[in-house]
N, C-alpha and C positions, 0 to 999 in steps of 0.2 A: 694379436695383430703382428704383423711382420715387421720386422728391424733394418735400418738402415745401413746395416754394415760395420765394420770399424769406424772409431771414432778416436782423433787424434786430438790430444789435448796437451794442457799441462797440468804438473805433477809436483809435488815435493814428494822427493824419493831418497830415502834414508841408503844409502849404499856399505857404509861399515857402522860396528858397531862404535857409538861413542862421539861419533863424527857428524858436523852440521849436517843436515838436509840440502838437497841440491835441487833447484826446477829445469826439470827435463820435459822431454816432448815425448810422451806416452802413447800407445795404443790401446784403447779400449774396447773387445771383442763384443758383440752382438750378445745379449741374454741368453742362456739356453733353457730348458723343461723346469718351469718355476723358478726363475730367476727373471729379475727388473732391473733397466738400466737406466740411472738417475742423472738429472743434474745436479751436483752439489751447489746450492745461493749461499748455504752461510755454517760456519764449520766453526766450532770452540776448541779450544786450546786446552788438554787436560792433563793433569800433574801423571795418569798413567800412560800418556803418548811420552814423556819424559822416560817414564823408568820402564819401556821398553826398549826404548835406545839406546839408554845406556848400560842396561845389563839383562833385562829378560826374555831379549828375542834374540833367538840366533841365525835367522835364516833372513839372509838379505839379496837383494835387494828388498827393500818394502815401503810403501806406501803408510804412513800412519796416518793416525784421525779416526774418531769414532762417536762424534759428541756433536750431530749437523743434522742440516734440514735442505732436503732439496724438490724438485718437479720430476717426477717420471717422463723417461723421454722414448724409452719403448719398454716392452712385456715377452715374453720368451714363450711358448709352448705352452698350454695347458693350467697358465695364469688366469683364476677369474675374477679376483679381490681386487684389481688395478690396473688402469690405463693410462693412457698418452695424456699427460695434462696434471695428475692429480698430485697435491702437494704431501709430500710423505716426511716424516721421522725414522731415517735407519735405526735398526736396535742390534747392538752387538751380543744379546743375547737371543737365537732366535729361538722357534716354541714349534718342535714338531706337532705335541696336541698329541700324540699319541706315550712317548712314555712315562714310564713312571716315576719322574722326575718333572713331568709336564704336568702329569696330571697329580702329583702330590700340594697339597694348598701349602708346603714347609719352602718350597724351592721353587725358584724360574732357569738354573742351569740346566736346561735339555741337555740329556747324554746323549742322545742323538745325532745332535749337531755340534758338539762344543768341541770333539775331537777335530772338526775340520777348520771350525774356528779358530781354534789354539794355533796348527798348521799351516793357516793365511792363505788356504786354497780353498775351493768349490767344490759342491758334493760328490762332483766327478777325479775329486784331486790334481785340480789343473784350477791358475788365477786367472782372470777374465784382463788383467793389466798387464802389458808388459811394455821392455825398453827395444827396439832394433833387435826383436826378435829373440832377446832375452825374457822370461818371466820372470814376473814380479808381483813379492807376494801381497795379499791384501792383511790386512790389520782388523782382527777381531770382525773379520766380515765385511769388513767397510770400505774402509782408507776413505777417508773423506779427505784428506790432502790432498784432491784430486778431482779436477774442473765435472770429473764422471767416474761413475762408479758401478759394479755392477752386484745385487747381493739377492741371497735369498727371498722369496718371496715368503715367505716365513717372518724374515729380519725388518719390514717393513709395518709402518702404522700410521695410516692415512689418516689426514687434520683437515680442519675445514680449508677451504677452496681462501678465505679471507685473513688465514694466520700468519703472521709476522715473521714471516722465517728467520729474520738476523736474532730476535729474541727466541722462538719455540724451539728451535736448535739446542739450546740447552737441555732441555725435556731427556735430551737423548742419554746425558746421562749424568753431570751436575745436580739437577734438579732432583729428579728422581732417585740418585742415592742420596742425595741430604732428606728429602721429604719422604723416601722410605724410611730410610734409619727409623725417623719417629714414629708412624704408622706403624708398620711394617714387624719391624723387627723390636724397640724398645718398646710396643706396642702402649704407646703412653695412654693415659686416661685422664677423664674430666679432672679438676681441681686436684689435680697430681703437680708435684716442683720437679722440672727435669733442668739438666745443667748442658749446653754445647758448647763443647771442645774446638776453639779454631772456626773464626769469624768472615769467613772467604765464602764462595761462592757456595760449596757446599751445606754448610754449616749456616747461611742464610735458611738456604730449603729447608733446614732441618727444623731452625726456628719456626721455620713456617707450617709444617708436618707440624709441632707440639701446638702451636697454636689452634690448629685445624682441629686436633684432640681437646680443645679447649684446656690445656694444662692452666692452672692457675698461676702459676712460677713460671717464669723461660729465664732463667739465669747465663749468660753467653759469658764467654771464658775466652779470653786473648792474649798475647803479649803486645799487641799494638793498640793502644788505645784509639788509633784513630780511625778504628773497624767499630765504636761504638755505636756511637750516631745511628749508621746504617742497621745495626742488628737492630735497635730501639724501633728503628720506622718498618721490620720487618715481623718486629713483635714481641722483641727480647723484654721483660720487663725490669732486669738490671742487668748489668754488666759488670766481671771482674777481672783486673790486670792482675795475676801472682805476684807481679817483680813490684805491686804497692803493696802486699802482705808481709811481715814477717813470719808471720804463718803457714805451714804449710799450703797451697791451696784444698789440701783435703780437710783437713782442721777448717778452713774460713768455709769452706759448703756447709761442713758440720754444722755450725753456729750460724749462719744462714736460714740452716731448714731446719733446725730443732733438732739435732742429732742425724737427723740424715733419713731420715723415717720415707721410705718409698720414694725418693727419690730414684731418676730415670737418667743416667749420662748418657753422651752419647759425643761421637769425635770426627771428626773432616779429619782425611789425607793432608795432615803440615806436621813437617818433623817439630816443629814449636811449641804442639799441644798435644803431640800424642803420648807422649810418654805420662804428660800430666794426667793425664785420660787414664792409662794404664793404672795408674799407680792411686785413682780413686775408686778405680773397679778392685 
């Protein structure tokens, strides 16, 4: 279908590094040859839009955000998965489908496309966002910091017409690394005791990944206690604070699960439990 033109919006646009976000009045370019340009409803806040900005991105201006849900509002050339209307989940990982990386069942980082990714540009090496005729780069494909956005049609994953955008926004990438973790990668099993590291949003999914695996144990690991509760009603079946141990926390899992026998750890992005995590792996 044909596009509307530029679209002028607003933005939080990261301009040095280290430095707050500013909202600026943006241009948003027209889709080009498999590319969709969305509106963004509802955008999460993620621990790696932080440590972008302040030390692993160099090329600024930029757009961050990569964890949102929004309505297609037009389709570029030779688009045929999505149109005008439908409610999508950007994924910052997209899936050519053709390499070997795509098509291996070990991995989802496309070689393909992750060098352009990394880069915050489009497959043509040009970003669909810019300032007063300055470019501006996108974030992991995304930038959902940004009333609109334009990304691969690859990077896209249409939900039903009736989904909750302020909630499924998280899918995009919360969710889905904590409920991988478990599935996925600690590949847990039935009446297995697995233990999660860091009781935040991530590390919810993950309870919920082990659950889904029917683990018979979900032990949840915090320094706050007051992340209990929540993991309990998420499916944790206990919960431990370290700082009410004299024990090491590796020592209290030990005597926990009977010496530790098949146990499954697994750790959420918080500097507060990942070293614990470390140090029982």
């Amino acid at each position: 279908m044909s596009t509307t033109g530029v679209i002028r919006c607003k933005a939080a646009v990261a301009w040095e590094l280290g430095k707050p976000l500013s909202i600026e009045d943006v241009e948003v370019a027209p889709p080009k040859v498999h590319e969709v340009r969305i509106k963004i409803i509802a955008s999460g806040v993620c621990h790696t839009d932080q440590e972008y900005l302040t030390g692993q991105f160099r090329q600024f201006p930029l757009v961050l955000g990569h964890e949102a849900a929004g309505i297609v509002e037009s389709v570029g050339p030779e688009v045929t998965k999505f149109s005008q209307g439908d409610k999508v989940i950007p994924l910052f990982l997209p899936q050519c489908g053709e390499c070997e990386r795509c098509l291996s069942p070990k991995t989802n980082q496309c070689r393909k496309n992750w060098t352009n990714t990394q880069a915050g540009v489009m497959a043509d090496g040009t970003s669909r966002i810019s300032y007063k005729g300055q470019q501006v780069y996108q974030f992991l494909g995304v930038s959902s910091f940004s009333q609109y956005t334009v990304v691969p049609d690859t990077s896209l994953a249409k939900i039903r017409s009736d989904a909750p955008l302020d909630k499924v926004c998280l899918l995009g990438c919360g969710v889905s690394t904590g409920y991988g973790a478990a599935v996925k990668a600690a590949k847990v099993e039935a009446d297995s005791s697995c233990a999660v590291f860091g009781l935040g949003a991530v590390g919810l999914a993950a309870i919920m990944g082990c659950q889904a695996a029917k683990a018979s144990r979900i032990i949840g690991v915090d320094v706050n206690p007051e992340r209990f509760a929540k993991a309990r009603l998420f499916g944790a079946t206990e919960c431990v604070n370290p700082k009410d141990h004299a024990k090491t926390i590796q020592e209290v899992l030990l005597d926990l699960t009977s010496g530790g026998g098949g146990l499954r750890s697994g750790v959420c992005r918080e500097s507060s439990c990942y070293d614990l995590c470390v140090r029982v792996h």
